[in-house]
C-alpha positions in Angstrom: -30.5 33.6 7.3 -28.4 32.5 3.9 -25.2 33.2 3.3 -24.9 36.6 1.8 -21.1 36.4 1.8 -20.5 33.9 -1.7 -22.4 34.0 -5.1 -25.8 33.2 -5.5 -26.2 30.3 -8.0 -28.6 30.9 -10.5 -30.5 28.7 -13.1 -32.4 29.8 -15.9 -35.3 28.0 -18.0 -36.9 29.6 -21.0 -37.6 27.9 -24.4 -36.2 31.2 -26.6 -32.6 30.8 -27.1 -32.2 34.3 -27.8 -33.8 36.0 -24.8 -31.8 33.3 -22.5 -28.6 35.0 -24.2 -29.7 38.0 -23.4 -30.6 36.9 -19.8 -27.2 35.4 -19.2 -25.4 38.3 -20.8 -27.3 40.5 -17.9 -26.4 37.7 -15.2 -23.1 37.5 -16.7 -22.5 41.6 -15.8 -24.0 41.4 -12.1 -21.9 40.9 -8.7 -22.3 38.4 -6.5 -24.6 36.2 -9.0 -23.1 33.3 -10.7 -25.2 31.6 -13.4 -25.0 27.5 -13.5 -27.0 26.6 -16.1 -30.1 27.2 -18.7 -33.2 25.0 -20.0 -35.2 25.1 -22.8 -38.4 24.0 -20.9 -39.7 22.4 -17.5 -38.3 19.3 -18.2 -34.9 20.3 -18.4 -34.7 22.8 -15.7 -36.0 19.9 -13.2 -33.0 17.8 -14.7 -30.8 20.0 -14.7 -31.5 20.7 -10.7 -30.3 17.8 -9.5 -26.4 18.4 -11.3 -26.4 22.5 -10.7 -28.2 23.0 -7.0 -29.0 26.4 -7.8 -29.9 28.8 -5.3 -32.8 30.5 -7.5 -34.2 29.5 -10.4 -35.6 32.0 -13.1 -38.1 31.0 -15.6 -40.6 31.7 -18.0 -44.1 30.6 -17.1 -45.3 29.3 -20.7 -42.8 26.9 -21.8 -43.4 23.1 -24.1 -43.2 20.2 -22.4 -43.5 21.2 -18.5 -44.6 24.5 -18.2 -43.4 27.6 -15.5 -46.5 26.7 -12.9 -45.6 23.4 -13.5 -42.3 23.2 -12.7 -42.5 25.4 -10.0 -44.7 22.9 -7.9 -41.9 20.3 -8.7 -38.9 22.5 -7.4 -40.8 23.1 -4.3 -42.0 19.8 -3.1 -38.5 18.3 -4.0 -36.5 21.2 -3.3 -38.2 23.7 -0.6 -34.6 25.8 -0.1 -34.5 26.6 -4.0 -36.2 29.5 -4.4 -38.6 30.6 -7.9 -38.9 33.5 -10.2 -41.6 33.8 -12.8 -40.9 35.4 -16.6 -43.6 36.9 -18.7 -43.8 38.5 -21.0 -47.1 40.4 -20.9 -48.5 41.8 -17.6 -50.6 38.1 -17.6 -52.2 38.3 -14.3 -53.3 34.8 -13.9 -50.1 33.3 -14.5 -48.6 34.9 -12.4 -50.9 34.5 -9.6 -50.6 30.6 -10.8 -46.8 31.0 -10.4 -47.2 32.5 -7.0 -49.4 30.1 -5.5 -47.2 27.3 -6.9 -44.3 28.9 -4.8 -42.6 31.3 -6.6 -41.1 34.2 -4.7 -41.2 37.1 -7.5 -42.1 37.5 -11.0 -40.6 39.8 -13.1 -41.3 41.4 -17.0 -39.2 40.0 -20.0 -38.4 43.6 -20.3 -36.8 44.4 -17.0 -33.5 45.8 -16.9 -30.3 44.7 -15.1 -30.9 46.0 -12.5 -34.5 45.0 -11.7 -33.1 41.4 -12.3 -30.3 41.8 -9.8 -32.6 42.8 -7.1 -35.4 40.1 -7.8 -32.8 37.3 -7.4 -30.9 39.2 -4.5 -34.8 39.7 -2.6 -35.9 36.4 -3.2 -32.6 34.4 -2.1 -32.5 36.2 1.3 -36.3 35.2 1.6 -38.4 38.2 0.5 -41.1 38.4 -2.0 -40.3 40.9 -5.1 -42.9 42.2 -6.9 -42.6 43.5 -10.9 -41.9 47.2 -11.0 -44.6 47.1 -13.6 -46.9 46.0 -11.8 -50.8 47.1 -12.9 -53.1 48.0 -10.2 -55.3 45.5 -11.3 -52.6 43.1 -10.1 -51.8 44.2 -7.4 -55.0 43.8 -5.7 -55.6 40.4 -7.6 -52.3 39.7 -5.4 -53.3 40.8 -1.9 -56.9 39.0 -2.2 -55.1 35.9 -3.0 -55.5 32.9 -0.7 -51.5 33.2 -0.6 -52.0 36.5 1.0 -54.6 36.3 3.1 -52.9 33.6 5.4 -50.5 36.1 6.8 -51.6 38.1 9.9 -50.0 41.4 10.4 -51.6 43.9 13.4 -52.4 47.2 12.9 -51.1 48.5 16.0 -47.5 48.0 14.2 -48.1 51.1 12.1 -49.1 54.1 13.6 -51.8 56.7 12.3 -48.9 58.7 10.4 -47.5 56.0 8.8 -51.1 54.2 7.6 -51.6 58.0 6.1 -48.4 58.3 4.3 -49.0 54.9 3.2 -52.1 55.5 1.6 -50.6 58.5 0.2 -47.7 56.2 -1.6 -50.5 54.2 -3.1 -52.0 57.0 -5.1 -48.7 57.7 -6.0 -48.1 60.8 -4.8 -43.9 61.8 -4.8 -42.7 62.5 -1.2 -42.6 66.6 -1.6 -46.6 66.0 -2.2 -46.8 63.7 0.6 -44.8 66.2 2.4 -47.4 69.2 1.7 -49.9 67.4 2.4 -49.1 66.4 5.8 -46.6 69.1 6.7 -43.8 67.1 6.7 -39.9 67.3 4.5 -39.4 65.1 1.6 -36.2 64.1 4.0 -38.8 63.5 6.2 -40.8 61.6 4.0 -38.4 59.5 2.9 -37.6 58.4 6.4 -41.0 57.6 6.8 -41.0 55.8 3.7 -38.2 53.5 4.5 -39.4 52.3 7.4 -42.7 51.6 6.0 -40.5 49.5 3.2 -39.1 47.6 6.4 -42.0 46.6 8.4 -43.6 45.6 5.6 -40.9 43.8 4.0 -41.7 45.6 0.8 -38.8 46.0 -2.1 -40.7 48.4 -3.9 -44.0 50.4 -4.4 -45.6 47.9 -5.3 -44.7 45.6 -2.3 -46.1 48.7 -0.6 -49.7 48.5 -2.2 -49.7 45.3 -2.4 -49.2 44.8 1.6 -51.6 48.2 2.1 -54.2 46.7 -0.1 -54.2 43.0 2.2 -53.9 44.9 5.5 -56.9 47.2 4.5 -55.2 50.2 4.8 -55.5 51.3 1.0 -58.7 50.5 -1.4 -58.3 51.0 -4.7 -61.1 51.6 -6.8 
């Protein structure tokens, strides 16, 4: 478990000066997050590891010189503590899988707020995967099929017949008053229900929880 207690060190890599203003701006505003340095492309963010030992690194995937994927493969064979999160712009679902297979730990949108950033780089230094808010359906099962994916084994005796319902439920997106009617349960209720899914499946979001339902077999989309 990582120290939770000081500031997480943060590097950030992306070849548009203005966004990476913006970016730091947002970092600058956030508790316990402490930005050490910025890059202009893969090149420099590798360099620029060795002088700053960040704790996470954010970068865009297409960059000149050394791109996201590639840079990514780099941090993790020469530093395996340092974990990665992927910038794109679009909802590019190659890349990202790219990024994810090359070690990174999240991606996020360019056009994520504050607060999604926050909680990427909070998620991914205490060792969690955080998936994109935005995240298309289309995605998300690209995601759980991966190779990535598949290699973790979770049994479905840890869920019980309930939970698998509600969590199929979730995935069509239902709010927890519909899941509620629909299985004659609260919203409170629901809720309950809904966090522990979030913690046995060590999902951040709804889209951890799809993305998990869709690899365990529990949801199909069509």
């Amino acid at each position: 478990m990582k120290n939770i207690n000081h500031n997480i060190k943060v590097l950030i890599a992306d070849d548009h000066e203005i966004f990476r203003d913006g970016l730091k701006l947002m970092l600058s505003k956030a508790d316990k997050i402490e930005l050490v340095g910025e890059a202009a492309n893969g090149k420099e963010l590798i360099k620029l590891i060795e002088t700053t030992s960040p704790d996470v690194v954010v970068t865009d995937i297409k960059m000149p010189m050394m791109d996201g994927v590639e840079a990514t493969k780099k941090i993790k064979e020469q530093y395996p503590a340092i974990e990665v999160i992927a910038l794109s712009m679009f909802d590019d679902e190659e890349l990202i899988l790219e990024m994810l297979d090359a070690g990174a730990k999240g991606y996020l949108l360019k056009n994520s707020d504050k607060f999604e950033i926050t909680d990427a780089v909070t998620t991914v230094y205490e060792g969690n995967t955080y998936y994109c808010k935005h995240t298309s359906s289309k995605l998300a099962k690209l995601i759980a099929l991966s190779r990535e994916n598949k290699e973790k084994k979770k049994k479905e005796a840890e869920f019980t017949e309930k939970e698998i319902e509600i969590i199929r439920l979730i995935c069509q997106e239902f709010t927890n008053k519909e899941i509620g009617e629909k299985v004659f349960l609260s919203s409170r209720t629901v809720e309950g229900y809904r966090m522990k899914i979030m913690e046995k499946l060590k999902a951040k979001t709804t889209v951890g929880i799809v993305i998990e339902a869709i690899r365990l077999g529990f949801y199909h989309p069509e």
